[in-house]
C-alpha positions in Angstrom: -141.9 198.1 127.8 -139.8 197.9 124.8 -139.1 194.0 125.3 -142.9 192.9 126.3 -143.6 195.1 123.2 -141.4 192.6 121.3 -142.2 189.5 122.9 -145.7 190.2 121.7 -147.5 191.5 124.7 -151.4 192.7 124.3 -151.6 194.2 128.1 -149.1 195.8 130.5 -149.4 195.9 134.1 -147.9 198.5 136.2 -147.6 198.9 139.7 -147.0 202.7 140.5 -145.4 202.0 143.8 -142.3 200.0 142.6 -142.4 202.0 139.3 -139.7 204.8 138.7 -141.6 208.3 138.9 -140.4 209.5 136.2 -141.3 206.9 133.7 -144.7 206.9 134.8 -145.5 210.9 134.8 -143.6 214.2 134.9 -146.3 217.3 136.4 -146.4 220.3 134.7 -143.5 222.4 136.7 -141.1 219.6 136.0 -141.9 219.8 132.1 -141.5 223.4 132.2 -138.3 223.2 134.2 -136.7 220.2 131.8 -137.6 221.0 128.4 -135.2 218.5 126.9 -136.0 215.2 128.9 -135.4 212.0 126.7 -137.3 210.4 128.4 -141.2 210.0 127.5 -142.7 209.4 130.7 -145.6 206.3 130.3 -148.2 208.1 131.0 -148.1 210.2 127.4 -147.9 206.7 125.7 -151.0 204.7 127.0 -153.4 206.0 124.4 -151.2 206.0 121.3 -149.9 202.4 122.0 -153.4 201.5 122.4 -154.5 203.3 118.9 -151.8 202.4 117.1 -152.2 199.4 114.5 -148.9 198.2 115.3 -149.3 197.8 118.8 -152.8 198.1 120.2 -151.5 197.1 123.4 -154.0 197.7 126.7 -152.4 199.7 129.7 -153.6 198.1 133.7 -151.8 200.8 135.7 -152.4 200.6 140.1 -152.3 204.3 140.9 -152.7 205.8 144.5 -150.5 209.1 143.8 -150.6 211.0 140.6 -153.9 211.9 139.5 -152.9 213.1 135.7 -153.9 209.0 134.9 -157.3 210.1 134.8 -157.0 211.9 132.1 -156.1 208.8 130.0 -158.6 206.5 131.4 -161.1 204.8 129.7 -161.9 202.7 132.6 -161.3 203.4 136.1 -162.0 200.9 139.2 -161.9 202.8 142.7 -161.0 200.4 145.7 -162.6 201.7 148.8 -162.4 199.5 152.2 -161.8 196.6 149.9 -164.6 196.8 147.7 -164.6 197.7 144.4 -166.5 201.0 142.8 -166.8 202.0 139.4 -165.1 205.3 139.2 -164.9 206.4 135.6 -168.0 209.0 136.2 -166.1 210.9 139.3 -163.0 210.3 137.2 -164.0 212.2 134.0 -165.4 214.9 136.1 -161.7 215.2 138.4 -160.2 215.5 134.7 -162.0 218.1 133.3 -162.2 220.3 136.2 -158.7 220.1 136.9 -156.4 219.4 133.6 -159.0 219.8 130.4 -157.3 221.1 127.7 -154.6 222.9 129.8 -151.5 220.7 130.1 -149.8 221.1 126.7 -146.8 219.0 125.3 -143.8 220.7 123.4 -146.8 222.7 121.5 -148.4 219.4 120.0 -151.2 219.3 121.3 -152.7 217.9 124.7 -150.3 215.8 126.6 -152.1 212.6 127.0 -154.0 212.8 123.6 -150.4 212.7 121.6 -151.3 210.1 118.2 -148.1 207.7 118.0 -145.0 209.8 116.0 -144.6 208.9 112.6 -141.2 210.0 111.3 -140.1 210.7 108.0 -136.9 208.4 106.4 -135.0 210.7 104.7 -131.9 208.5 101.8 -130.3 210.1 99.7 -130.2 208.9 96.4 -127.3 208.9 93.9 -126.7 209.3 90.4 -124.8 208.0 87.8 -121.3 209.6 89.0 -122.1 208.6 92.8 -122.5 212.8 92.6 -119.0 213.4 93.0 -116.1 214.8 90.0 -118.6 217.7 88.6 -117.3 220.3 90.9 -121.4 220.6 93.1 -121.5 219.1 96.1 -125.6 218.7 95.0 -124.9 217.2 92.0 -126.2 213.6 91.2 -127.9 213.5 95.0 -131.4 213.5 95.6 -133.0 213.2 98.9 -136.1 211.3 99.5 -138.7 211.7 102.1 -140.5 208.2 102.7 -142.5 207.9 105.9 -141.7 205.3 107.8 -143.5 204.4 111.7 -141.9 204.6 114.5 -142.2 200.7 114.6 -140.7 200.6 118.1 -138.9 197.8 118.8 -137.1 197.3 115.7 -136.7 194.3 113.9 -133.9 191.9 115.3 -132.3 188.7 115.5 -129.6 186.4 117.1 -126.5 187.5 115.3 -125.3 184.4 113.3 -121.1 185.2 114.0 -122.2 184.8 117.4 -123.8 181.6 117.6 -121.2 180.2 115.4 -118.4 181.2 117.8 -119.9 181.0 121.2 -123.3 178.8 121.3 -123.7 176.3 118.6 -124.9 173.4 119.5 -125.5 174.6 123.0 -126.4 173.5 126.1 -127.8 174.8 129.6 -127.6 174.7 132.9 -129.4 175.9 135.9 -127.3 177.3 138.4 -127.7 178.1 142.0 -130.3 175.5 143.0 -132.0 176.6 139.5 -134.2 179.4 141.2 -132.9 182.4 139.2 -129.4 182.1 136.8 -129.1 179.9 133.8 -125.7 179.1 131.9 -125.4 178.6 128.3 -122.2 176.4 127.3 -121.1 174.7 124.0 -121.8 170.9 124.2 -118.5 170.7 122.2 -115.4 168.9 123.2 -113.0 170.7 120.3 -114.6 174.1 122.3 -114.1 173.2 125.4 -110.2 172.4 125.2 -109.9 175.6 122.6 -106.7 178.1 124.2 -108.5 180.8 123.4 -110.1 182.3 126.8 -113.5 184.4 126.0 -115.3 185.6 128.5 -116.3 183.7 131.2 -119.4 185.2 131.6 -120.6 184.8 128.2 -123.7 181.9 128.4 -124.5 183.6 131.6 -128.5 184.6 132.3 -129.5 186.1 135.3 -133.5 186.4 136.2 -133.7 187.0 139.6 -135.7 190.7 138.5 -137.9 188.3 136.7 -140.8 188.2 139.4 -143.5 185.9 136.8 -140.8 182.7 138.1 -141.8 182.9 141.6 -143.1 179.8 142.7 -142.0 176.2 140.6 -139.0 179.1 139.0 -136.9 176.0 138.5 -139.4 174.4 136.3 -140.4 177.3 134.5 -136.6 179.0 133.9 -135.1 175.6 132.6 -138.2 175.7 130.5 -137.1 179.0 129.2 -133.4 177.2 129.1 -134.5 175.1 126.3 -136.6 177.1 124.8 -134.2 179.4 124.0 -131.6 176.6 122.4 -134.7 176.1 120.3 -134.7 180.0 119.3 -131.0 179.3 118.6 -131.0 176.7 116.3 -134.2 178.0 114.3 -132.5 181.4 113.6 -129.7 179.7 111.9 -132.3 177.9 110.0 -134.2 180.8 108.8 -131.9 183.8 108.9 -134.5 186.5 107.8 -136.7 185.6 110.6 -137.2 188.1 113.4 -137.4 187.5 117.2 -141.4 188.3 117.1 -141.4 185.6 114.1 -139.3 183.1 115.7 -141.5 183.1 118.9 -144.2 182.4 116.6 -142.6 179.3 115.3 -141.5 178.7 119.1 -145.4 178.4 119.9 -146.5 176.2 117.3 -143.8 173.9 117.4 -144.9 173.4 121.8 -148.5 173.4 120.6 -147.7 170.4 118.1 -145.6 167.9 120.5 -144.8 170.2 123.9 -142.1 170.1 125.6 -140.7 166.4 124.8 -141.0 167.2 121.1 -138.6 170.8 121.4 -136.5 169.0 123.7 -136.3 166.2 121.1 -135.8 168.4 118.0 -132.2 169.5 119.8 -130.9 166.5 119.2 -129.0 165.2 115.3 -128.9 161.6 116.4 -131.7 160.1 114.5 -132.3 156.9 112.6 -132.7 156.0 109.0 -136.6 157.5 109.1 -135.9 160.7 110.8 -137.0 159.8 114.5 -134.8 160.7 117.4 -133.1 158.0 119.3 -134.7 157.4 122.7 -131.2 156.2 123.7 -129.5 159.5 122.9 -131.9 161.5 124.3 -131.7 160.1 127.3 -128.1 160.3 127.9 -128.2 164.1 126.3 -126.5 166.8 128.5 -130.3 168.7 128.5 -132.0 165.1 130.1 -129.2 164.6 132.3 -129.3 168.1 133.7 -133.0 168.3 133.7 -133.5 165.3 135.6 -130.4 166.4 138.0 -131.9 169.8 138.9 -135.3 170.5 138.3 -136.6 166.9 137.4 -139.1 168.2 134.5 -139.9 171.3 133.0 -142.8 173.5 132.6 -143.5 175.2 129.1 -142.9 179.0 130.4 -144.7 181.4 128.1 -143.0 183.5 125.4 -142.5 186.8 126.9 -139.9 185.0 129.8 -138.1 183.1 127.1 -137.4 186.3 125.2 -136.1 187.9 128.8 -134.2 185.1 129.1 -132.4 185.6 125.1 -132.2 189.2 125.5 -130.4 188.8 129.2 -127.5 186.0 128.1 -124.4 187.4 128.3 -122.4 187.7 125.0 -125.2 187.5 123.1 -125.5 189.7 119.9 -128.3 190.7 117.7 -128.4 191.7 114.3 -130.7 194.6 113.1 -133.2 193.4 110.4 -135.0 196.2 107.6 -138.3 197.0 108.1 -140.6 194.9 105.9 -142.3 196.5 103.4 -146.3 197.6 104.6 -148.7 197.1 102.2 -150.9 200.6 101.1 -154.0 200.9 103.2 -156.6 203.1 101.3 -159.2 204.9 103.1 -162.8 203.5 102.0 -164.2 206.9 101.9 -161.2 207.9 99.4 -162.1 204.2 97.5 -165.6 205.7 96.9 -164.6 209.2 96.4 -162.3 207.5 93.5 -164.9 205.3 91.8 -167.3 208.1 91.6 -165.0 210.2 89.8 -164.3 207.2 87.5 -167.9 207.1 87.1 -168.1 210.3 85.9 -165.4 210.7 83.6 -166.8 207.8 82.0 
C-alpha cells in the first residue's frame, strides 16, 4: 500500500481471498484481546486515505467474508448468480443494525470513521551556549511543537554513494527467459576487473509476485529495466528530486519521444549537435540485449517501474525533508477576518 501510495496510485484493488486477514480487518474480540497491535488493519484506513488531501486514494476491495466493510462503503455492488445488484441500500441498513456507533477504536472515536493522524514534530531548539556549562539541564533549550502530517510514504531517493559505487552507468539484463528477474550490472570494464568482491546479488530484481507482468512480462519488465537506468541517471542530475518527482519526469520524458527516445538519452556518445549516434546505439549493451531476449519493449506504467527500483538488490535510498506546505486558510475564517477589519476601520 505504502509503495502504490508512492508510485502515485489514485485506486487500490484488493482481493480479500489472497489478502492477509489481518491487514484487512481485526473483529471486535481480537481488538479487545490485542490492545497493542502495530498493525492498522486496511479496513480503518479506507476513509481517511480517501479524505485526506495528500492522498485521496479510492479503495475497490472484493469481499465475501467479513461484513465490517460495510460500514466504510460508499458504494457497494452485490453479485448474485452472476449478475450484478446494487447493494448500498441493504448495505447501509446491515450497518446500522449491526455495528452503528458501537465498535470503538483505542477511545477515538468510531473505528471506520478515524480522520488520517496528524502528529505533532516536537525539536528542540538551542541557545546561545548549545544549553550546556550553566549548571540546568533546561537551560538554553526550548522545545517546539510544529504539526507536521503523517505524509506516509516519506520523501526518498536513490542514495547517490550507491550509484557511484555499484550502478553508474548501468546496464540490465533479463534473466531467466526474461519472464520475472532482471539484473543490474556496471557497463564498466575498470568495474568489472576491480578485486574487490561485493555482493553478488547486488543488481538483482526479482518480480515474480508482480502479477500486472503476466502476459508479454518480457516486454513489459525489460521496459521497467530501462526505465529504471533512466530513474538512475536523472537522480544524479537532480539530487533534491524525490522518487514521486522523478516518476514525473520519467512520464514526460516517454510522452515526448517513448521508448526510443529514454533508451537513447542512456547513451554519452553524441555528435557535435547533441544527437545520439545511431551507430552507438545500436551496438549498446541495452540494444544488444533487447534485441537478444525480448526483441522490443513495452513502456510499463510507473507503479511497476518503481517495484522494480525498490526490489534491486543493494540498492539504497536516502531520506529527503518534508517540503514546506503552504498555509491554507479557511474561507469562512477569510471572511470572519475582513469583517473585523471592516469594523475596526
Amino acid at each position: 500500500v505504502v509503495e502504490a501510495l508512492e508510485s502515485g496510485a489514485s485506486a487500490l484493488l484488493v482481493d480479500e481471498d489472497v489478502s492477509a486477514a489481518n491487514f484487512m480487518a481485526r473483529d471486535g474480540r481480537m481488538r479487545a484481546m490485542i490492545m497493542d497491535e502495530p498493525i492498522t488493519p486496511l479496513l480503518y484506513r479506507v476513509n481517511g486515505l480517501f479524505l485526506a488531501k495528500e492522498h485521496q486514494v479510492s479503495t475497490v476491495v472484493v469481499v465475501g467474508g467479513v461484513g465490517e466493510w460495510l460500514d466504510v462503503a460508499d458504494a457497494v455492488v452485490l453479485m448474485k448468480d452472476y449478475a450484478a445488484y446494487d447493494g448500498l441500500a441493504k448495505a447501509r441498513s446491515v450497518s446500522y443494525q449491526f455495528s452503528y456507533g458501537h465498535v470503538q477504536y483505542g477511545g477515538k472515536g468510531v473505528v471506520h470513521r478515524l480522520p488520517w493522524e496528524v502528529k505533532e514534530d516536537k525539536t528542540r531548539a538551542f541557545g546561545d551556549d548549545g544549553g550546556v556549562g550553566n549548571g540546568s539541564d533546561k537551560a538554553g533549550i526550548e522545545e517546539k511543537s510544529s504539526p507536521t502530517t503523517t505524509l506516509s510514504p516519506l520523501r526518498r531517493r536513490p542514495e547517490s554513494d550507491c550509484i557511484a559505487n555499484k550502478f553508474q552507468d548501468a546496464a540490465v539484463h533479463l534473466l531467466d527467459g526474461g519472464s520475472s528477474r532482471l539484473q543490474f550490472y556496471r557497463d564498466d570494464d575498470d568495474y568489472a576487473n576491480d578485486d574487490d568482491d561485493g555482493d553478488e546479488d547486488d543488481g538483482m530484481v526479482d518480480m515474480s509476485k508482480c502479477s500486472q507482468l503476466e502476459g508479454h512480462a518480457s516486454e513489459q519488465l525489460y521496459g521497467c529495466g530501462l526505465c529504471v537506468l533512466w530513474l538512475i541517471r536523472e537522480s544524479t542530475r537532480c539530487p533534491m528530486k524525490d522518487l514521486p518527482e522523478l516518476l514525473d519526469c520519467m512520464d514526460r520524458a516517454l510522452d515526448h519521444g517513448g521508448m526510443v527516445g529514454l533508451m537513447a538519452s542512456l547513451r554519452r556518445d553524441r555528435d557535435d549537435e547533441g544527437n545520439v549516434l545511431l551507430a552507438e546505439l545500436v551496438s549498446s549493451h541495452a540494444a544488444q540485449d533487447l534485441w537478444e531476449t525480448a526483441g522490443y519493449a513495452y513502456r510499463p506504467r510507473r507503479h511497476e517501474v518503481a517495484m522494480t527500483l525498490v526490489r534491486m538488490r543493494g540498492m539504497k535510498f536516502d531520506m529527503l525533508p518534508e517540503k514546506p506546505k503552504a498555509l491554507e486558510i479557511c474561507p469562512e475564517e477569510e471572511a470572519k477576518r475582513r469583517e473585523e477589519e471592516s469594523r475596526k476601520k
